[in-house]
MARTOR-527033 format. One record per residue (C-alpha): x, y, z; residue in three letters; residue number from 0. Coordinates in steps of 0.1 Angstrom, whole numbers, plus 5000, padded with zeros to 4 digits. Example, Ala and Ser with C-alpha at 12.3 -4.5 7.8 and 13.67 -1.06 7.14 Angstrom:
// residues 2
u = 5123	v = 4955	w = 5078	r = ALA	k = 0
u = 5137	v = 4989	w = 5071	r = SER	k = 1
// end
This chain:
// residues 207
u = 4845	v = 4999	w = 4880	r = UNK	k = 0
u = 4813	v = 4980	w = 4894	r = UNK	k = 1
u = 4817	v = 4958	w = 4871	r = UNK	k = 2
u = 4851	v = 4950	w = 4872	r = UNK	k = 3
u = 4843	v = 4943	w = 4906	r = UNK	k = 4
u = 4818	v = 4921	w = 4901	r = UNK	k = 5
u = 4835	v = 4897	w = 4874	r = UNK	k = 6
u = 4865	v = 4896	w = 4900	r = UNK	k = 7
u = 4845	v = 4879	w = 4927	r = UNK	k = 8
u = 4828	v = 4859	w = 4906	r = UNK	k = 9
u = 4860	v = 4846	w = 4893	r = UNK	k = 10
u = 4871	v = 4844	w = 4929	r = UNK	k = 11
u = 4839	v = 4824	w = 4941	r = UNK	k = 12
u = 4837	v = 4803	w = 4904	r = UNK	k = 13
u = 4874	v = 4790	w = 4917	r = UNK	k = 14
u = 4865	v = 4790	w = 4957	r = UNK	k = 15
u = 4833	v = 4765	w = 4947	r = UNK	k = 16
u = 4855	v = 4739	w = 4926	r = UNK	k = 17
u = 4882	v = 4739	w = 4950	r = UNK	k = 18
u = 4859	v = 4727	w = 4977	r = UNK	k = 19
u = 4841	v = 4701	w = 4956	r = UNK	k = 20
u = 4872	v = 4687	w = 4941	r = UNK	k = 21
u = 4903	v = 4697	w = 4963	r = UNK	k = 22
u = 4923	v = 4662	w = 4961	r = UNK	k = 23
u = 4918	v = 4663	w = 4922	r = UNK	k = 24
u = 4934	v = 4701	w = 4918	r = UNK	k = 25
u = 4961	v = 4702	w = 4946	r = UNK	k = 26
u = 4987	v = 4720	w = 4934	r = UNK	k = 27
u = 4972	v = 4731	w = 4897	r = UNK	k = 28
u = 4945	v = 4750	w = 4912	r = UNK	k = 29
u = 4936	v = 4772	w = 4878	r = UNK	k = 30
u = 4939	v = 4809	w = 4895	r = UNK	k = 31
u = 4958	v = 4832	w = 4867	r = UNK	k = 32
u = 4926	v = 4837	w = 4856	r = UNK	k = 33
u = 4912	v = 4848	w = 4892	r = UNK	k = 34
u = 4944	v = 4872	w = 4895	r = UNK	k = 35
u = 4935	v = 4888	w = 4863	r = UNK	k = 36
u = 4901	v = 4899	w = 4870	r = UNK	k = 37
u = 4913	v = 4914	w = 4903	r = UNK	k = 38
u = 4939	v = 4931	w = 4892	r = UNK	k = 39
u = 4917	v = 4943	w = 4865	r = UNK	k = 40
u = 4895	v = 4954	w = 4894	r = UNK	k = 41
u = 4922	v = 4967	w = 4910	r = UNK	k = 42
u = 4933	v = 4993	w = 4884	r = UNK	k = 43
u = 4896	v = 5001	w = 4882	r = UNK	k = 44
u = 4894	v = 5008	w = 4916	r = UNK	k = 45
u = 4923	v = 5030	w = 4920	r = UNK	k = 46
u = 4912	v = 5049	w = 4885	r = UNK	k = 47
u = 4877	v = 5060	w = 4902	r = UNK	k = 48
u = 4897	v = 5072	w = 4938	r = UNK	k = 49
u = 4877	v = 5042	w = 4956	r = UNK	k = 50
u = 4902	v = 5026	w = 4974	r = UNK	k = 51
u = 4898	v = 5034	w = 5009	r = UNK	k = 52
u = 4861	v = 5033	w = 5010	r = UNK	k = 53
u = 4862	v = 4995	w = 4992	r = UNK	k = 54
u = 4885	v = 4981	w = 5017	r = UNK	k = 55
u = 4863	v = 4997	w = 5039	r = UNK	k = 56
u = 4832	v = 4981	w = 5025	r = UNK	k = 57
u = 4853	v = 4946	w = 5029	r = UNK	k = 58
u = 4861	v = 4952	w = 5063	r = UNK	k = 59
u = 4901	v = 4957	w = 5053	r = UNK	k = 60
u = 4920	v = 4973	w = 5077	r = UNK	k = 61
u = 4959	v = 4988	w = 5060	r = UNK	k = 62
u = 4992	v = 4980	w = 5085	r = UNK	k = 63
u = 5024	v = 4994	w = 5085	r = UNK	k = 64
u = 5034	v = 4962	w = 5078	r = UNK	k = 65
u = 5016	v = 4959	w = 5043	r = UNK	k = 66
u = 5035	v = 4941	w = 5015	r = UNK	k = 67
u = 5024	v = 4960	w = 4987	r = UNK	k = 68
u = 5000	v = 4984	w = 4977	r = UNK	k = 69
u = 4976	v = 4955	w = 4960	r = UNK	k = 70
u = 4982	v = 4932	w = 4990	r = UNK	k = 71
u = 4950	v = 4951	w = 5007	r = UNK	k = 72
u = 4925	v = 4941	w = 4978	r = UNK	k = 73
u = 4934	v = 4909	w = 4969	r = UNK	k = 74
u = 4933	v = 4901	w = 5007	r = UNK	k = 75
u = 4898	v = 4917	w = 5003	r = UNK	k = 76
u = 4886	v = 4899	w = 4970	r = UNK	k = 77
u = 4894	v = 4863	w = 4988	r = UNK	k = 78
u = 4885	v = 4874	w = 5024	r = UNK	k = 79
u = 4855	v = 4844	w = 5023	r = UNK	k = 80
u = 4869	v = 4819	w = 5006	r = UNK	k = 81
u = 4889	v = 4790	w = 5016	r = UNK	k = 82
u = 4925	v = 4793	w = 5029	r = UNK	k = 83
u = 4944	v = 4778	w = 5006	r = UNK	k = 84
u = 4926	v = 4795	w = 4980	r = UNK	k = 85
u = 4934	v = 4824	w = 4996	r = UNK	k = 86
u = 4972	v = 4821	w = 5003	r = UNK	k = 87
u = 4978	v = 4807	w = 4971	r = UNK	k = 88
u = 4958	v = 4841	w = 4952	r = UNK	k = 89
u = 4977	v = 4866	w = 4975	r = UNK	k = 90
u = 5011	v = 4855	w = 4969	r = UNK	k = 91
u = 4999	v = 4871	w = 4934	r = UNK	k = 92
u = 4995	v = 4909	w = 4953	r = UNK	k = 93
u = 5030	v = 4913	w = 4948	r = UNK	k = 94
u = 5034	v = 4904	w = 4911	r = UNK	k = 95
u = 5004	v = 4928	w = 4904	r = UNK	k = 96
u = 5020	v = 4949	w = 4924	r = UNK	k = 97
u = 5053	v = 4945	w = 4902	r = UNK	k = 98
u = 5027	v = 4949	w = 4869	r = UNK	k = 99
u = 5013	v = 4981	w = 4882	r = UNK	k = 100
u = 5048	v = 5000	w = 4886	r = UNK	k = 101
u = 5059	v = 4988	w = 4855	r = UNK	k = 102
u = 5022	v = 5006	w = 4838	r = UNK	k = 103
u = 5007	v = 4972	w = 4826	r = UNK	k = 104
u = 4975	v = 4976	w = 4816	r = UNK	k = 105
u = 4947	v = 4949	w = 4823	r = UNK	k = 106
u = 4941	v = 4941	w = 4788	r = UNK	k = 107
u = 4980	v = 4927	w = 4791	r = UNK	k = 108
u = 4981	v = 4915	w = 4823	r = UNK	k = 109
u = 4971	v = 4877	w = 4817	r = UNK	k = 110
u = 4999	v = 4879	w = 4789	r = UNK	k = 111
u = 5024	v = 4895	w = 4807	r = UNK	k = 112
u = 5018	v = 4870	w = 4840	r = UNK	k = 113
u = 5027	v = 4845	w = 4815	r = UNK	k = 114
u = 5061	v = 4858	w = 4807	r = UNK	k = 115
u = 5067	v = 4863	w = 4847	r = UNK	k = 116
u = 5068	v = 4831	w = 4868	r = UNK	k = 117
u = 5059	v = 4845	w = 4904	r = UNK	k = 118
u = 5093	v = 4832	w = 4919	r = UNK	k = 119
u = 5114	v = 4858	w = 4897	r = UNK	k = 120
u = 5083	v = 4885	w = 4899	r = UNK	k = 121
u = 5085	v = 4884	w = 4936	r = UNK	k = 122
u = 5123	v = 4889	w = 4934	r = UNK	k = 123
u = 5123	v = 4915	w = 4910	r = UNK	k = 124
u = 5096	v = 4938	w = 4927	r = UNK	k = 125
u = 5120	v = 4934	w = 4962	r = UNK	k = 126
u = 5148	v = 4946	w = 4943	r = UNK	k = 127
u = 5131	v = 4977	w = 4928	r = UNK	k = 128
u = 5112	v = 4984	w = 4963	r = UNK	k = 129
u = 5149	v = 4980	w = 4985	r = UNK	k = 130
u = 5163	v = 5003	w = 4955	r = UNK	k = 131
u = 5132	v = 5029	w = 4961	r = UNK	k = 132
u = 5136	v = 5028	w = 4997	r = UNK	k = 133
u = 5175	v = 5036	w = 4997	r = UNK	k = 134
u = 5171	v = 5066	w = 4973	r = UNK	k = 135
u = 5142	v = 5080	w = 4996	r = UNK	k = 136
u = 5166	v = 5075	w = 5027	r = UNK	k = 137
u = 5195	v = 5089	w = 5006	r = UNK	k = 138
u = 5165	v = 5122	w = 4999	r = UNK	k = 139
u = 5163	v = 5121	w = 5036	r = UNK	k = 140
u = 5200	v = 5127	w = 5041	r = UNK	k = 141
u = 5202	v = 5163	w = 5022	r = UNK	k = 142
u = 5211	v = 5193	w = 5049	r = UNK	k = 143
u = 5176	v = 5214	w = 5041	r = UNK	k = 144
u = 5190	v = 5242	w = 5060	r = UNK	k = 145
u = 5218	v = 5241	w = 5027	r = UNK	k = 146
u = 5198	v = 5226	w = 4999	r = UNK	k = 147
u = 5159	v = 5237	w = 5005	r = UNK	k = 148
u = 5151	v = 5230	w = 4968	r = UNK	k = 149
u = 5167	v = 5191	w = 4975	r = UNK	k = 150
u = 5151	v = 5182	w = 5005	r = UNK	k = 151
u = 5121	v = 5155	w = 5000	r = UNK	k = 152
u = 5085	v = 5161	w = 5003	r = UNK	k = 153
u = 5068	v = 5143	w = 5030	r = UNK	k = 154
u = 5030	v = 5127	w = 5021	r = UNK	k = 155
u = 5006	v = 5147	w = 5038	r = UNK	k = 156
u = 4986	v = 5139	w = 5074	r = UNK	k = 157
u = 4954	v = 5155	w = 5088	r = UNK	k = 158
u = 4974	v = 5179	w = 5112	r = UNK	k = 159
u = 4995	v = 5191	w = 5081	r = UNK	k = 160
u = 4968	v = 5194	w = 5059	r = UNK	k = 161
u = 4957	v = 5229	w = 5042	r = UNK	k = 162
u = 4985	v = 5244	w = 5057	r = UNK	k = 163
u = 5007	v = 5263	w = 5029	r = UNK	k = 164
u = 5045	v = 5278	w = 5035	r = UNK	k = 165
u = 5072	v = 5280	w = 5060	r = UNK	k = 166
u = 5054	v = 5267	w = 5094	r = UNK	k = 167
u = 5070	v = 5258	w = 5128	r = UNK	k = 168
u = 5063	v = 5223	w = 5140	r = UNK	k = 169
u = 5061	v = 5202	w = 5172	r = UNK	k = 170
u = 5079	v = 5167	w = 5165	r = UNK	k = 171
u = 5087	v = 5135	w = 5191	r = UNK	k = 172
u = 5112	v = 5117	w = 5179	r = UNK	k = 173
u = 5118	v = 5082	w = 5192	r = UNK	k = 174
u = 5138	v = 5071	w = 5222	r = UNK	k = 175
u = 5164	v = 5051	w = 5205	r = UNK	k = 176
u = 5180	v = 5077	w = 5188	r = UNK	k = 177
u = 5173	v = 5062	w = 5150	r = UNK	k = 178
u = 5159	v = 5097	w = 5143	r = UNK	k = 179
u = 5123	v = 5081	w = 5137	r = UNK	k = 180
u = 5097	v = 5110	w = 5145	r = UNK	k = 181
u = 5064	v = 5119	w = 5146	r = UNK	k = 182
u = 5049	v = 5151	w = 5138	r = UNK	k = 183
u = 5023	v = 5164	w = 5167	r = UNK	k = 184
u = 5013	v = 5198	w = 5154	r = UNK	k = 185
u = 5020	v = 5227	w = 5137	r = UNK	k = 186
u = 5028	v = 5261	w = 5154	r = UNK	k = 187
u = 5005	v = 5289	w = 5154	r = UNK	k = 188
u = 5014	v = 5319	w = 5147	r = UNK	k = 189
u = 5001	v = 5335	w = 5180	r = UNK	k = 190
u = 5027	v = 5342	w = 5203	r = UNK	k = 191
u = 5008	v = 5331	w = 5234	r = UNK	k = 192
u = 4997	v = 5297	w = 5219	r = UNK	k = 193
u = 5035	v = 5291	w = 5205	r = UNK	k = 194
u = 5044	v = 5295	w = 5243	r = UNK	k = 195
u = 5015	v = 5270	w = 5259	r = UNK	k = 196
u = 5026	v = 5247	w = 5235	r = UNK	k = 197
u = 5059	v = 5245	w = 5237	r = UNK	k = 198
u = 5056	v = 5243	w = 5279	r = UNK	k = 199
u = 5033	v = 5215	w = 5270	r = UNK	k = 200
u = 5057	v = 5199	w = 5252	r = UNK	k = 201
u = 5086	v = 5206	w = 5276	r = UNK	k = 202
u = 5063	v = 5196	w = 5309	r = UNK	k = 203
u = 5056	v = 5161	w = 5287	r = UNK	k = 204
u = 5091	v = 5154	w = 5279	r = UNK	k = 205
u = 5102	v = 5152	w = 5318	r = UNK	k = 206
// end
């Protein structure tokens, strides 16, 4: 993984130091496929060894709600110190690696295969497959678990729900403009008393 690492931001810096000394000669044919390839390879490295929190971290990367994509985040951190451009023009590439990744290319392929996907059509096709994975999680959302336990959809686990195993009661705040948006606040214990001073809590905060 290190070394994947490496090679990436040397790619990345290699690319960042010609830019600067010959921008007017490059403009638009900036060579970065190249570039994109050793971070993605660095990517899937990353994500095989279970580092990716703690190398955004390292980078300084901080993850939105708003995120693009799931590679959006380490390209951003590969190119975070070199020029503009250079860096818009690299991270439009997150969401074609990101469009590599679901579809299980392997970085060994990847230069090949970005060949074979302009970044126009890659782009396009990745939206499609992300609006289509969104609508069959809302359609998940809209089984009746109270008829259907076995259909309703898992939820990713937080640090309140964490270690918790079974049927549990839970406290959740759901938005103020009715979309049905909620958060989850805590989990019920199963101490009578404590159900009751947190459910007065709850009551005394909602007036």
């Amino acid at each position: 993984m290190m070394l994947a690492i490496a090679e990436a931001d040397n790619a990345i810096h290699r690319c960042n130091d010609r830019f600067l000394g010959e921008v007017e000669k490059f403009g638009g044919t900036m060579p970065t496929a190249g570039v994109v390839a050793g971070i993605y390879t660095a990517y899937c490295a990353i994500e095989a060894a279970g580092r990716r929190e703690q190398f955004l971290a390292e980078r300084g990367i901080k993850i939105h709600g708003n995120t693009q994509n799931e590679c959006y985040p380490i390209f951003r951190a590969f190119t975070k110190k070199v020029h503009s451009w250079l860096r818009d023009r690299v991270c439009k590439y997150a969401t074609v690696a990101a469009l590599a990744r679901y579809k299980s290319v392997s970085p060994d392929d990847f230069l090949n295969w970005l060949k074979d996907h302009p970044i126009e059509e890659a782009c396009e096709e990745y939206r499609r497959i992300k609006a289509e994975l969104e609508e069959a999680k809302r359609r998940a959302f809209m089984v009746d678990a109270s008829k259907d336990p076995e259909k309703a959809p898992t939820i990713q686990a937080t640090p309140i729900t964490h270690g918790h195993i079974g049927l549990k009661l839970g406290v959740l705040e759901f938005a103020k403009d009715g979309s049905g948006e909620f958060r989850l606040l805590g989990i019920l214990p199963h101490e009578r008393n404590a159900v009751m001073r947190m459910v007065m809590t709850a009551a005394r905060n909602a007036t």
